[in-house]
N, C-alpha and C positions, 0 to 999 in steps of 0.2 A: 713255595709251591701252593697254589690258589688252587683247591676242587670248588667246583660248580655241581649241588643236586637239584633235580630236577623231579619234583614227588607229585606224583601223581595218587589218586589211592586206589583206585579198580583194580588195582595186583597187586593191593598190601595183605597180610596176612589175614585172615579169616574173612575177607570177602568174598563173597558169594550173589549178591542179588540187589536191587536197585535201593533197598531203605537202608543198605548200608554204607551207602555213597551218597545220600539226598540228604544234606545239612536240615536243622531241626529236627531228625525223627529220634526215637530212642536210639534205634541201632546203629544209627550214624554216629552220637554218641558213645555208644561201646566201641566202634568201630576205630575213631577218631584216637583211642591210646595203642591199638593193637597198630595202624599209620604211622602213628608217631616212634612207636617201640623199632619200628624198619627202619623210619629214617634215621633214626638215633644210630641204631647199629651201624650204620652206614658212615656216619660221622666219626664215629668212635676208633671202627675200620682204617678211616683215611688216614687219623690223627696218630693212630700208630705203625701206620706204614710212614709217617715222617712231612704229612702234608703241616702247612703252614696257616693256613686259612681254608676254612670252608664257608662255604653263602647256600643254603638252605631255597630255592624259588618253590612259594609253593605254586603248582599248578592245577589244581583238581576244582573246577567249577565255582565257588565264591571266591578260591585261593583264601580262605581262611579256614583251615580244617586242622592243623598240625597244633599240635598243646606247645607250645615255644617255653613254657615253665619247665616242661618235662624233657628236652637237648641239653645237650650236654655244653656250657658256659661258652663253652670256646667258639660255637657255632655263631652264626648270624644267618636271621629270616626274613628272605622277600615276602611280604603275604601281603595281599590284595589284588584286587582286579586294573584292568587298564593300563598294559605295559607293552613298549613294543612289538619285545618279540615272545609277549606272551610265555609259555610253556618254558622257554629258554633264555627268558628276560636274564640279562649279568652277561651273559659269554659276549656281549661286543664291543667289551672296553678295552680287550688285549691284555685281560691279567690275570685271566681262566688257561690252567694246564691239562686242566681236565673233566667230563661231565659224566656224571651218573646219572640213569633214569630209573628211580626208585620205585617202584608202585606201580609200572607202568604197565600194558594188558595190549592184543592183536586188536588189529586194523576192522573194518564195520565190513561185513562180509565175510569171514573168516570164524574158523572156531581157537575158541577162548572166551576166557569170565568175564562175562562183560562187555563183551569185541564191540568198540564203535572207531568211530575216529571224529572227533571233536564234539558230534553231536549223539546223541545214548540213541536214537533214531534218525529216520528221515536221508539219513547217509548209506546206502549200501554198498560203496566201492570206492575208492581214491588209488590213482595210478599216478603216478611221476614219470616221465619218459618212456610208459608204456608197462612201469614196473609196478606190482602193485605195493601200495602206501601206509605203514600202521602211523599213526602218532610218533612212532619211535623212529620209524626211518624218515618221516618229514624232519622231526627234528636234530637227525643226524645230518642232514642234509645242510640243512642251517647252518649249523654251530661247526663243517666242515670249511664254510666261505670262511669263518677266523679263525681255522689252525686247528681247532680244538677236537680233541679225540673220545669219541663214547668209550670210557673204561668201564663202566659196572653195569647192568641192566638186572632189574629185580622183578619178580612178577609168579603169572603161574609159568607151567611145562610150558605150553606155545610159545607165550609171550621170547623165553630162552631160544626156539628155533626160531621167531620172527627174527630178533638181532643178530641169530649165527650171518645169518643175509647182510645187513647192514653194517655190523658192527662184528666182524669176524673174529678180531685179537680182544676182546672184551671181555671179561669174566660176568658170568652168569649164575642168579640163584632163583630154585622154583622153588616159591612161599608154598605152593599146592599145584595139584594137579588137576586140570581140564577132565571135568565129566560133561556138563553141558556150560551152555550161557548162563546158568544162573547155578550151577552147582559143581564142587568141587572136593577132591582130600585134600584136609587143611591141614599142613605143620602147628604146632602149638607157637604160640610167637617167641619162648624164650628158645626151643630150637632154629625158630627161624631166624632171631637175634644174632647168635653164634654162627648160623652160617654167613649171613650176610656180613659180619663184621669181620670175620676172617677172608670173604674175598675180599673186600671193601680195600684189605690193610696190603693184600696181595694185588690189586688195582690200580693203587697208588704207582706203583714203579711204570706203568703203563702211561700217564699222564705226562707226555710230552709233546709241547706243542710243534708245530708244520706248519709247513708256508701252506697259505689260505687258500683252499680247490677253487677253481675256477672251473667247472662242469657247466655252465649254462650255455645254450639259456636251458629253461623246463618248461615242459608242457605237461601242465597239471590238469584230469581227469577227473570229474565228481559225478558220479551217478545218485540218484536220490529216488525212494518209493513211493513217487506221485508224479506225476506229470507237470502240475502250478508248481511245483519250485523251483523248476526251472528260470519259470518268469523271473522271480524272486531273485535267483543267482543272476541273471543276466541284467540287470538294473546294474550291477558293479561293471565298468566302462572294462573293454578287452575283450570278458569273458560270454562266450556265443555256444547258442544248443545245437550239439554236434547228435542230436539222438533225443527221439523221444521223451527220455527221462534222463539226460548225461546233457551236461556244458565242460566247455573246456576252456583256456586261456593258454597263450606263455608269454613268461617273461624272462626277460635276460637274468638274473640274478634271483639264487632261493630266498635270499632277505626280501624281493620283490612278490615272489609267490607265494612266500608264507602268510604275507600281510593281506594278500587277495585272496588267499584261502580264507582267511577270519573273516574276511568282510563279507564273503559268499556266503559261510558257515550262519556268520550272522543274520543277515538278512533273511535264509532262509526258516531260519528259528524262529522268527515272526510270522511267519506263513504259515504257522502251523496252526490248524484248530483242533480245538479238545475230540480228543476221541478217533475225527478221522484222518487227523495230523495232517 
């Protein structure tokens, strides 16, 4: 049995506020063993519920933030940037049972710690078929085209009722509770250790894979807090401004909209200037 985690860190334990997630600062630094201490847990969890293999992706903005000295041997870690499917890079080779979204935080629009969806601004909304969109349900969405089943989601409170939606039979743990965007009650990491490694192990039975959903196509919704980014987003060939400040596309297959979402996301991120974004 093959687990797939998927770590993100804006819902790892003691996060709170943007220096704690913006590699080089100090507190990204402190931040970076209290990450690693979740995904570890998470690892540990699988390996004793009876999993075989675990593949570590990191995904949080450089994709190198996780201390790989400090996993546990038996792991193995995607880290860097430039992979297909991004966030979920490993689940489309057919040998993933099952994915965990470690660290992960609600959708840009929403409350929770942190709440964006790809971009930390600039994004205030993403809807899939009408539905609205965290990081966590695009990427279930994904990783449903190859069978594969979201068993664990880690984060704060919200982040656990965003996947009750998405990811219904999953096991869930709140590292801390939603006060604002940028503030939180935080578990101490070695309680949050213990909980996450005991669902993690309780998880494992859930990772069985399924013939691959075929729900398309999708029509994917981006609203953004300026008007120029649209331009921006509509330079990627499909996708056309449905609204003032909102472009849309679809495409037959989530592997196809996930890849157009990055390139929107991208492009837009360049549009952006100092200060009035």
């Amino acid at each position: 049995m093959k687990i797939l985690i998927s770590a993100d860190m804006e819902g790892a334990t003691g996060v709170t506020w943007p220096a704690d997630v913006l590699p080089g600062s100090d507190q990204w630094q402190r931040c970076r063993h209290m990450f690693t201490s979740d995904v570890n847990a998470a690892v540990l969890g699988f390996f004793d519920g009876g999993a075989d293999e675990v593949l570590i992706n990191e995904a949080h903005w450089t994709m190198r933030n996780l201390l790989l000295e400090k996993l546990d041997e038996r792991a193995e870690m995607l880290t860097g940037r430039h992979k297909d499917l991004s966030m979920v890079e490993g689940v489309q080779y057919g040998d993933v049972d099952g994915i965990a979204f470690v660290g992960y935080h609600t959708g840009a629009g929403t409350e929770g710690v942190l709440a964006h969806t790809y971009l930390a601004n600039s994004v205030t909304g993403v809807w899939v078929n009408g539905v609205p969109a965290s990081e966590g349900r695009l990427n279930a969405l994904v990783v449903a085209e190859y069978g594969v089943p979201v068993v664990l989601v880690t984060g704060d409170d919200r982040t656990g009722l965003d996947a009750a939606r998405y990811a219904p039979l999953a096991r869930t743990v709140a590292v801390k509770d939603y006060v604002s965007r940028y503030a939180a009650v935080c578990r101490t990491p070695a309680r949050t250790a213990a909980d996450i490694r005991a669902a993690a192990e309780k998880a494992t039975a859930l990772a069985v894979r399924h013939e691959p959903a075929a729900a398309g196509p999708f029509t994917v919704e981006v609203e953004f807090d300026a008007v120029h980014l649209t331009g921006a987003a509509t330079v990627v060939p499909g996708v056309e401004r449905t609204g003032e400040r909102q472009v849309a596309y679809t495409l037959p297959t989530m592997y196809e909209a996930i890849r157009a979402f990055k390139a929107v996301t991208t492009l837009v991120s360049q549009a952006v200037e100092e200060q009035y974004g």
